[in-house]
Each structure stands twice: as C-alpha cells, then as structure tokens.
N, C-alpha and C positions, 0 to 999 in steps of 0.2 A: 503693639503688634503681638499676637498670639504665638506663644512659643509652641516649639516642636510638640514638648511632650503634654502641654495643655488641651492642644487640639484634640487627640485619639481621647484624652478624658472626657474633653465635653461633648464628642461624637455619643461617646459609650453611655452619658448618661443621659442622652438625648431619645436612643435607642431603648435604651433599659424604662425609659418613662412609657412609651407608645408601646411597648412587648409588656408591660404587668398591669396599663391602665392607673397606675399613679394618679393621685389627683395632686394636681402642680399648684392650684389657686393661685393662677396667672390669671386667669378670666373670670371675670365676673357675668354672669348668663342671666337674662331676664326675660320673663316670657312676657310673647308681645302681646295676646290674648291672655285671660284668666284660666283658667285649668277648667272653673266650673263652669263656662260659659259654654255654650255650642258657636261654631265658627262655620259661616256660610261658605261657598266657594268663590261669589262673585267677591266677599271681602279680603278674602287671602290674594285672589287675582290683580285687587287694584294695590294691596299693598304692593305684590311683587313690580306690580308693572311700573309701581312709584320706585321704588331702589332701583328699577332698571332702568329706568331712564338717570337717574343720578349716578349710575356704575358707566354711561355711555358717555354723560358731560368728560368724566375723570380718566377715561380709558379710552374709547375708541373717537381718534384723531386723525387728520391728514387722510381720510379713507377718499374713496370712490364710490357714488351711489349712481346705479347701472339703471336706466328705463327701458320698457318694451313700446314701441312706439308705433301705434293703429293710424291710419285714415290716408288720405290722397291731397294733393295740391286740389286736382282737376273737379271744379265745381259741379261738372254734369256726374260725378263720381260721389263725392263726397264733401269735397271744400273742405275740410280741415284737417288738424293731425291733432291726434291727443293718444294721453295716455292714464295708466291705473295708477292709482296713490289709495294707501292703506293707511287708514286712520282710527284711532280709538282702540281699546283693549273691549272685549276680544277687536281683531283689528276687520275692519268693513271695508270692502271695497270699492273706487268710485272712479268711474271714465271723466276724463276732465280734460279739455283744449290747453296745448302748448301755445301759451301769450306772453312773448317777450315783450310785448305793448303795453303791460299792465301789470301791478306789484302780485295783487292779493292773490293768495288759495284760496276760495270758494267753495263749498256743495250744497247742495241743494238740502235744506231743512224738515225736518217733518212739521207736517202743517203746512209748508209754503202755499201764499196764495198766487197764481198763477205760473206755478212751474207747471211744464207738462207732465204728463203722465204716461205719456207713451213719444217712444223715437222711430222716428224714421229710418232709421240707420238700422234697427233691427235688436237695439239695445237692451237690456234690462233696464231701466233705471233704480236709482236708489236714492236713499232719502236719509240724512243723519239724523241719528236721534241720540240727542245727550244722554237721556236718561237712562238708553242702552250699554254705554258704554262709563265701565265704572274708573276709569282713569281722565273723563273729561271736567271742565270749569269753568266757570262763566269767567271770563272778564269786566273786573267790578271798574265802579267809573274812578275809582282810586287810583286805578292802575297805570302805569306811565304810558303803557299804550293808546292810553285814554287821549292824551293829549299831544302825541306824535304827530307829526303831518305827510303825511302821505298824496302824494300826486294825485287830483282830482277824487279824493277820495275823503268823507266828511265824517268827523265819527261825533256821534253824541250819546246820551246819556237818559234811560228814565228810570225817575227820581221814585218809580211803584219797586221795579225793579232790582233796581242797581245793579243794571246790566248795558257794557259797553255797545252800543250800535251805532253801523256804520251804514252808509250809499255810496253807491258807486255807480257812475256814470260812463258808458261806454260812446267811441265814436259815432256809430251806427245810431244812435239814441235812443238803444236800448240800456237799464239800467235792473238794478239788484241794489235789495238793500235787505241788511239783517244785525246779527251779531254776532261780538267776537268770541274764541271758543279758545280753551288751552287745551288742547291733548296730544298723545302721543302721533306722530309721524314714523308708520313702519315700513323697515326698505334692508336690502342686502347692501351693505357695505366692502368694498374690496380694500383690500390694506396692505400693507408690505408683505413682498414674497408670495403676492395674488392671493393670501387665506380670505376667504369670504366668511363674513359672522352677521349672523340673523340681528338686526340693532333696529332700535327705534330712540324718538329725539323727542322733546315734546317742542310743540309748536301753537303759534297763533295763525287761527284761519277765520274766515268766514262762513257763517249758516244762515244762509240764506232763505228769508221766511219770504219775501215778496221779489217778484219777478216783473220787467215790463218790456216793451218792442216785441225784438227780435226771438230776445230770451223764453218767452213762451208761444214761439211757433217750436211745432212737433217735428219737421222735416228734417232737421239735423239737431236733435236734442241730444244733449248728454250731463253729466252729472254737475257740472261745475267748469270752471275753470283755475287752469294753473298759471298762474301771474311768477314771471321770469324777470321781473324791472329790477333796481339796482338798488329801490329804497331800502328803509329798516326792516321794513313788514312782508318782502317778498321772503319765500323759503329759502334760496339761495344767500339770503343777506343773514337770514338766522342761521342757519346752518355754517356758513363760513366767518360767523365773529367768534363762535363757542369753540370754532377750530374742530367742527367736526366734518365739516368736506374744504376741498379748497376753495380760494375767491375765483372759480373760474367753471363757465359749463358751456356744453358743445351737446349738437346736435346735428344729425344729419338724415334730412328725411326721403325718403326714396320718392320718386315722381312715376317712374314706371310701373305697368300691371294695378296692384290693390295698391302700392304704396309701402307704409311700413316705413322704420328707420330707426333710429338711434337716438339714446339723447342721455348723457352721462353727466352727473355733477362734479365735472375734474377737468383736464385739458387734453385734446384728443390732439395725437403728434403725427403730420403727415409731413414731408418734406414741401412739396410746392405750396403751405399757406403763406398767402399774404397778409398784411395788416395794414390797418390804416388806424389810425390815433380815433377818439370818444373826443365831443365836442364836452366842453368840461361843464359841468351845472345846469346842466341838462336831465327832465325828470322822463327822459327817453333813450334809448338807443342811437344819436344821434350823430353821422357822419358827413364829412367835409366832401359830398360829389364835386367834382369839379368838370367834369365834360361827359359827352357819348360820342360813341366812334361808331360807323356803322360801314362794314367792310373797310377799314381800315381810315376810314374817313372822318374826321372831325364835324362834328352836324354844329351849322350857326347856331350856339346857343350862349347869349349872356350869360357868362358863372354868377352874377350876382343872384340870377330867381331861384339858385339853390343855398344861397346864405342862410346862415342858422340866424332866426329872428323868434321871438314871440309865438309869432303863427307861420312862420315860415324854418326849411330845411328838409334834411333825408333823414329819415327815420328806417333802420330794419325789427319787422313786426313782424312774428311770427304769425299772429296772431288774424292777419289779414290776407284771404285768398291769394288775390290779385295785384295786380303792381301798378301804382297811383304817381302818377309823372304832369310836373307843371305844365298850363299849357303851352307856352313857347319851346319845354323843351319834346312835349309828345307830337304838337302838330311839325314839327321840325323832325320827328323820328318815323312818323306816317310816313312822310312825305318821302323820307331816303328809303324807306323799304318797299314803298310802292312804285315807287321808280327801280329798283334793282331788280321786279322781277315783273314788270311790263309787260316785259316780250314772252313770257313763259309761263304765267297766269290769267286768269279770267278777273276782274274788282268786281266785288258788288259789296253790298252793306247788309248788315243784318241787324234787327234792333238798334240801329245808329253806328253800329260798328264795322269800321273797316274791315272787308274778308276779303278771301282769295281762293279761286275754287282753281284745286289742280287735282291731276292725276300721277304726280311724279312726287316721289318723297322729297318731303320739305329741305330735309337738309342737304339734299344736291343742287338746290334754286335760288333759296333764304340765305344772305348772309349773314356771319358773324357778326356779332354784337358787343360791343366794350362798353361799361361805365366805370369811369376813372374818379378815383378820390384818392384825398390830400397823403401823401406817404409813399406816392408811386406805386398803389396799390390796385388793379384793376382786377372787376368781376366779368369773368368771358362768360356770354350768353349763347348756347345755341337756336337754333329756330325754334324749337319746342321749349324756349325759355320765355319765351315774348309771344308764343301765336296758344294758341285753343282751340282744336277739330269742336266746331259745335254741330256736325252733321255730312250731310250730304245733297250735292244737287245736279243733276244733269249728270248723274256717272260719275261724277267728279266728289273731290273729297272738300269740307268747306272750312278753312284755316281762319279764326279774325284774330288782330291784336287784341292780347289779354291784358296790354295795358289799358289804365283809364285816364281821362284830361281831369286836371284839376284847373280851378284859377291859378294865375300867375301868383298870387298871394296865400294860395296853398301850399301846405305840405305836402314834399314828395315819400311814399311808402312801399318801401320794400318789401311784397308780400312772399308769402310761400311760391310762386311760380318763378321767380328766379331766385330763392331759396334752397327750393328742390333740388335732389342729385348734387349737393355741395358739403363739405364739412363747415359747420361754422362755429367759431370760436367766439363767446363772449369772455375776453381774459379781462375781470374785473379790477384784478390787481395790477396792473399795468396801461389798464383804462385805455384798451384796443380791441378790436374785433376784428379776426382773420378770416379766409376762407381760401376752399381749393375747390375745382370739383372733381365727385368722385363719386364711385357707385355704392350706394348705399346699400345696397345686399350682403355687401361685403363688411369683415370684421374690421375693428379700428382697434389702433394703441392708443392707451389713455395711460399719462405721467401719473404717479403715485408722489410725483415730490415733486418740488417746487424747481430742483434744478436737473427734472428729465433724468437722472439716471436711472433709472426705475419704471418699468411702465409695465402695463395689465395689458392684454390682447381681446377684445371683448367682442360680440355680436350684440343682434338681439338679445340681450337678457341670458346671455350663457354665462352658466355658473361650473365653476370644475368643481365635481365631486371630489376628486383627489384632492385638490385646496381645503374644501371645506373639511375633510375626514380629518387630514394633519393640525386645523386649526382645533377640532375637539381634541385629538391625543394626545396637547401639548395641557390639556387642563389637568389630567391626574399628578403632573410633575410639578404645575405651578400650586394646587392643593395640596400637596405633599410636601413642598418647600413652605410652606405659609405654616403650617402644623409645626414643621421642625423651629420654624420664628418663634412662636408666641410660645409652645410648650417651652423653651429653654429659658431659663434663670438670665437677668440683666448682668451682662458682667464688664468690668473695669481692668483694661488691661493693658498697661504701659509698655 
C-alpha cells in the first residue's frame, strides 16, 4: 500500500514530467509508415478502420444496436419490411429485407448477373464492390467458415481463386449464390447509462454475383437480404458470441398507413409479453401451436398437423408476407369466419380466395382470433390480422383471408400479417419467443443488461445528442488518465 507521504511525491513527479516535457523512455514509438515514403489516405483509412474494429472486439460490449425500419406487411403496398446496413470502410449503404427465415446477410455484388437494376419500390439500388472498400477480404477456402454448415445453404470453393462461395436457396425457389466477404459491419451502439458510440464489427456476408426466380424481378427489388436465423453465420450469432450485442433481438413492425417500425439487437421490455419455448434443433424459428379459437371457440382441429416433423410444424418468418396454415387447420378457420358473419356480409371469391364485401368496419362484424401455443402463450388476432381489403365492389369494400391452405403435410408460416402491430421477442438465450401487441409508432424500452435493470427508451432510430456529447467528454479524462499510467516509473510498494 502507498503511504501518505509517497503519494503527493509521485503525483509531483508525474506532474513535473508533463509541465517540462521530460523524455521518461517508458515507450518505445515506431513509425508505422517510413518517413520517406508518401502515405495515401485510402491506406491510413483501412489501417484505422483495422485497429477499430479490434478496439470494438475489446471495448464495446453488452450494447444495443438500434434499426430504422421501412416497408408494409400489405402486399398491394409493399409486401415487405427491410432496413439499411452499413458496410465497408468508407461505409456504403444497402436496403435489405428483415428474414428471420433465413441466416445469411447478403447484397448485391458488382457484376452480378441478373440482379435488377431498377426497383419498384422507388429505390436506388446498390452494388458492393470489394475493391471500393479498403477494409474488405475474401474468404479463403482455408477458412473455418469454409466448412461450417449452415441451413440449406452450400458453400464451396474455386481452386483459380481461392475464394469461399456459397448458394442459397429460398422457399419461393428463387435462389442467390456468390461469395463470402469479411468487412466491417457499421451501426450506432447504445451502452450503459444510454451513451451512443459510432462502432463497427467486422463481419461475414454474402456478394452476391448471380440472382435467380423471384430475386430478379424489379417490382419489389432491394439490395439484399438480412438473414435473422440462429445459426453461426447469421449477424445476430456473430455479433452476440464476441459479446458485442446480446443473444436476443425484437422487432416490431407497424401494419398501419406506410408501415415503418422498429427492430433493435437487444430485448425490448413490455409488460403483457407472452412466451412460448423454441422447439429445440430446429434450423428455424419454430413453435409448438397447439389450437385456434375463433370468437372464443375452439375450431375441430387435430394438434398433431401442427407437430414439428421434418417437413412439418409453425415456423415465425419474417420474412414471409402472408400467413400459410395447414389445410385441416385453414378450411376449418374459413369455415368459422364465414359462418360469424353470414348475416352481415356479402361471400364471394376472388382469385380463389375467400372475401366479403361489406360496408361496415371489419372490426365491429369480424371476430377475434386466438392461436395458442405450448407455454399458455396466445397470439390475439384482430380482423385486419387475417383479412386484406384487395378493392372494392358494388359500393362495398372487399375483405379476403390473407391466410393461405397448405397440404396437411405442410408447414404452417407465420408471416408479417399477423406479425404486424406486435412486439416480438426472439430471446435466444433462453430459446423462447414472446410477443404483445402494440402500436408501433410508438417508442420501446429495450434492457441494456441481461437482468433488466437498465433499459434504453428508443423509437425509430432516435439517438440522444445529450447521450452521445457526454460519451465524447468523458474521452479527454480517460486520455489524460492513460498519459499519467504509462509516463510514471513501475514502482514496488509494500
């Protein structure tokens, strides 16, 4: 222990070293460039962005990373939700689809053969280019990602190259295939006491050179997609083994007007979520339904055509407009809704699809809706959670079920339309998924720690200046503590 009168000494001569510029030959200084060389800017940038990503592994931990979140459930709108991710030093920006269905980050490659070129949606689109960005790296086939296994997802190797490529196949049967890429992943982080700090992570994605189906029509084009699954390779699995967000993320998309919503990598705290347990080894989001109740009613439905099998169970997909229901349990859900509102609607079909032409708003006719799964957890549906205004006819406004019949030997899929207007909770570390609902316009609390005492208050993408100003003013005090370390003498004191 440091005695009384040793301290004010070694203050004094700590003080007296920094006020006459003393050289202490504590440090040994090496210049990282030669003196005679000229040093470009894009080399200075990728060393920094190299240290900075290694200063983020060792420092920034346990944070929160906040998204602004675009698009509509409503397919005559929009049909999807996505949001922007920054990647690459300098960092590029790229619109990308929310798919809890699927691991990978994706965007679109330069050169790609048949991505589009133009969206519907009104988009820019964008294009990575390695060569742009001086913090990016191939993935060689050396690399242990080479040989990871990822859910329907094939990665191999050419031997001209020696660059890892992967395919991937989507349910639609549209697919993408290209290779893998290391670079920086940049994003505001929220961290104890709400300070927000500008960080980036490096990460493995996909650059997508070749596009096929769905993926290269124009009408809802965007840049990529962001794969929210559980394996190694999704961002959420990288980001939360390094401990630099939690195992846990939430999202909540809004259904009404444009849409819009939320989607935080952390856990968003509402009081009425429920949970229901993750069927365990499972390369999906996949939960135990066990009934539907329609106005309070139990509908004849065998719980076994929702057993988790091979090709069979419930899956929730972000990543999927609309809501895909076995057919014993949909022609049994038709059938209760079209019976409850008989007397007070008009039937007809549209495209094959059950509608209902009224003049009176839905949710004074339409009843309630429950699906109930394992944990005494139910999801309450309102009428604009299961119907779709696709028009109008005879004056009248035309409602059909948004769900869709699978075979009984199908999977049932929980898309965005009874997603919408809900909080929902993927808590990975606890290998459960909750939800409430609730108006997504509205801001959310999201825990900064693992046991909730702590939480961030967040919207869309709002960042508090006040936060971020006190997290810089605390840097001149921790550079000015780091100076008084290394200038002073090692000392031994009993």
């Amino acid at each position: 222990m440091l005695s009384g009168a040793a301290a004010p000494l070694l203050l004094a001569m700590v003080l007296w070293r920094l006020a006459s510029g003393l050289q202490a030959h504590v440090l040994t200084l090496q210049r990282a460039f030669p003196v005679n060389e000229s040093v470009g800017m894009d080399e200075l940038r990728a060393r920094d962005a190299a240290r900075h990503a290694r200063m983020l592994q060792q420092v920034v931990v346990g944070g929160v990373v906040d998204f602004q979140v675009v698009g509509s459930a409503d397919p005559y709108l929009i049909g999807l939700y996505f949001t922007k991710v920054k990647l690459g030093y300098p960092p590029a920006e790229f619109n990308v689809q929310i798919d809890t269905g699927s691991d990978i980050l994706w965007v679109n490659c330069r050169g790609c053969t048949g991505c589009p070129q133009i969206s519907g949606l009104g988009l820019e689109l964008n294009f990575f280019d390695v060569a742009s960005s001086s913090s990016a790296s191939m993935v060689s086939c050396s690399d242990p990602v080479c040989s990871s296994v990822v859910q329907t997802t094939a990665a191999g190797c050419s031997t001209e190259t020696n660059q890892c490529g992967y395919s991937f196949q989507y349910g639609d049967g549209s697919g993408t295939s290209g290779y893998y890429v290391y670079d920086l992943l940049n994003f505001d982080t929220i961290m104890a006491n709400s300070f927000v700090a500008n960080s980036s992570a490096p990460v493995v994605f996909g650059c997508s050179t070749l596009q096929s189906g769905d993926l290269t029509k124009s009408v809802r084009a965007i840049d990529g997609i962001f794969g929210f699954g559980q394996q190694d390779l999704s961002v959420i699995s990288q980001l939360s083994s390094r401990g630099i967000t939690p195992k846990v993320f939430s999202h909540c998309l809004k259904g009404e007007g444009n849409g819009g919503g939320i989607l935080v990598l952390g856990e968003i705290l509402e009081p009425g979520i429920v949970y229901s347990p993750l069927v365990q080894s499972q390369p999906h989001y996949n939960l135990v339904m066990q009934s539907i109740t329609v106005n309070g009613q139990a509908l004849p439905i065998d719980p076994a055509v929702f057993a988790t099998t091979n090709n069979q169970g419930t899956i929730i997909d972000s990543g999927t407009t609309l809501t895909y229901l076995v057919a014993e349990a949909y022609d049994s859900f038709v059938a209760a809704i079209s019976a409850s509102v008989s007397q007070s609607t008009t039937t007809t079909t549209s495209n094959g699809h059950k509608c209902f032409l009224t003049s009176t708003s839905i949710t004074d006719i339409f009843p309630p809706v429950s699906l109930n799964f394992a944990g005494g957890a139910s999801m309450l549906l309102r009428p604009q959670d299961y119907l779709i205004q696709t028009g109008f006819a005879d004056g009248a406004a035309m409602w059909c079920i948004g769900f869709q019949r699978v075979p009984d030997d199908g999977i049932t899929i929980l898309g965005d339309l009874v997603l919408k207007d809900k909080i929902v909770v993927y808590d990975l570390a606890r290998q459960r998924i909750g939800w409430a609902n609730y108006d997504c316009s509205m801001s959310v609390n999201v825990s900064l720690t693992s046991t909730k005492d702590e939480f961030y208050n967040t919207g869309q993408l709002s960042v508090s200046r006040s936060s971020r100003k006190k997290l810089f003013e605390l840097i001149p005090c921790t550079i000015a503590s780091l100076l008084l370390y290394l200038l002073a003498p090692t000392w031994t004191v009993s």
